[in-house]
C-alpha positions, 0 to 999 in steps of 0.5 A: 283222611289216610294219614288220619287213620295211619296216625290213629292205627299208630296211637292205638298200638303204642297204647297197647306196647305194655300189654305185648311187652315181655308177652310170650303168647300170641296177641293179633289185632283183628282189622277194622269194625264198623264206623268206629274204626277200632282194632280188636286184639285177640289174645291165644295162650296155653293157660296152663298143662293138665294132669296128662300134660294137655294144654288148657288153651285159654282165648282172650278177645278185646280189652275193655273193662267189662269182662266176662269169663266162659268156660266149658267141659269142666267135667269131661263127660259135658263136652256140648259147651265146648262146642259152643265156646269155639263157635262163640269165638267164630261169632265174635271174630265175625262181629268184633263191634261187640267188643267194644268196651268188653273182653271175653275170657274164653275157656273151651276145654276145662278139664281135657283129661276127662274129656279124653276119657269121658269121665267127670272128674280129670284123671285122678279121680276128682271133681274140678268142680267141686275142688275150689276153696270155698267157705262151704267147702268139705275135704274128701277124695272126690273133691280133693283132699284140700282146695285147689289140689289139682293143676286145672282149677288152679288154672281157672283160679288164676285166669279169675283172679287175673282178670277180674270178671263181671261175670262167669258163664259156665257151661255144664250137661245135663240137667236142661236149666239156668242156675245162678250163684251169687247176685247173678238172677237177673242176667239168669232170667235175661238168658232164660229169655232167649233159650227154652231153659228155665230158671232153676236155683240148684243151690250153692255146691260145696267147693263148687265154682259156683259157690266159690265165685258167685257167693264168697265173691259176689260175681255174678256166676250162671251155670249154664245147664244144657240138654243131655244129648246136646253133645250129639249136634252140631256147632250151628245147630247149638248156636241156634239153640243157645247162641243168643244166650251167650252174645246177652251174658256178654252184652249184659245188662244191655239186651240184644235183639236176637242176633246170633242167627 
């Protein structure tokens, strides 16, 4: 049985040999899950540098097919997502039997110059969220004066077209709701399930991620809309509230049975 298990733990590194080769960020294998005996690789990185120079940390865990894109505080003055973005990855270090077949693409701090600065937009002035190349969108100051025009949603561009997710999770303040671009209502009302947030179709945005993602390429994108004072609690006191929510988009279509408390 032990040489068994040496000779499997040899196959399934050698698997991954491409995925490290020529790597420079840091990639781990978190030990042993469940009956199954499977290594979960975890993937930390700096996907890139902000306006300010801040690193944008990027944390991919598993490498199954299925993935899904989280990402928090694309607009600085929303910081409660971030928050909950560090304790999900806690959760899945925890729980890796949920990456089973999946990855998870974790972004916590979009936009760290606007958090620094407790501003909307990052430090030029722009909205990223409204900064994406989009068939609704419009050029102006506020959104840029052409897509992409800053270094943060190039960043989240480029993790999306990278990675290819099924869906993205994108956790904003503070309008107490569920929206959805895209063909995303179905998971919307699985997550609306599990949190006291209603479903609210607040409309496609110009230039927004939504609008990018969700209807011109048919991701299923939720923006995940929290309470105004969200940002006040603390991380276990958000992953009661809205944990659940996070471990179904990820589980998605299959439905959990409350499980992150």
């Amino acid at each position: 049985m032990y040489i068994k298990r040496r000779i499997i733990i040899i196959l399934y590194l050698l698997s991954f040999s491409l995925f490290i080769a020529g790597c420079s960020e840091s990639v781990k294998f978190w030990p042993f899950s469940g009956a199954s005996k499977t290594l979960i690789p975890v993937e930390k990185f700096v996907a890139g540098k902000s306006v300010e120079n801040r690193p944008i940390e990027c944390t991919i865990l598993g490498i199954g097919e299925d993935t899904t894109f989280i990402l928090a505080t694309i607009h600085g003055d929303e910081p409660a997502g971030t928050k909950l973005v560090y304790k999900l990855s806690e959760y899945l270090h925890e729980k890796p039997n949920l990456l089973q077949g999946r990855k998870v693409i974790l972004l916590p701090v979009a936009n760290p110059d606007g958090m620094a600065h407790k501003t909307r937009e990052n430090i030029r002035g722009i909205d990223l969220n409204r900064n994406f190349f989009t068939k609704n969108r419009v050029n102006n100051t506020n959104h840029g004066v052409f897509a992409l025009s800053e270094p943060e949603s190039q960043i989240i561009e480029k993790l999306i077209r990278k990675y290819e997710p099924n869906r993205i999770i994108s956790i904003h303040q503070p309008f107490a709701c569920i929206d959805y671009d895209g063909p995303g209502k179905e998971l919307a009302n699985m997550l609306a399930e599990l949190t006291d947030l209603p479903v609210e179709k607040l409309g496609a945005r110009s230039g927004s991620l939504g609008s990018f993602t969700g209807v011109d390429l048919g991701i299923p994108t939720i923006t995940l809309e929290l309470k105004p004072y969200d940002h006040f609690l603390s991380r276990q006191t958000l992953w009661h509230r809205y944990g659940d929510s996070l471990i179904q988009a990820i589980t998605y279509p299959e439905p959990i049975q409350r499980m992150s408390k």
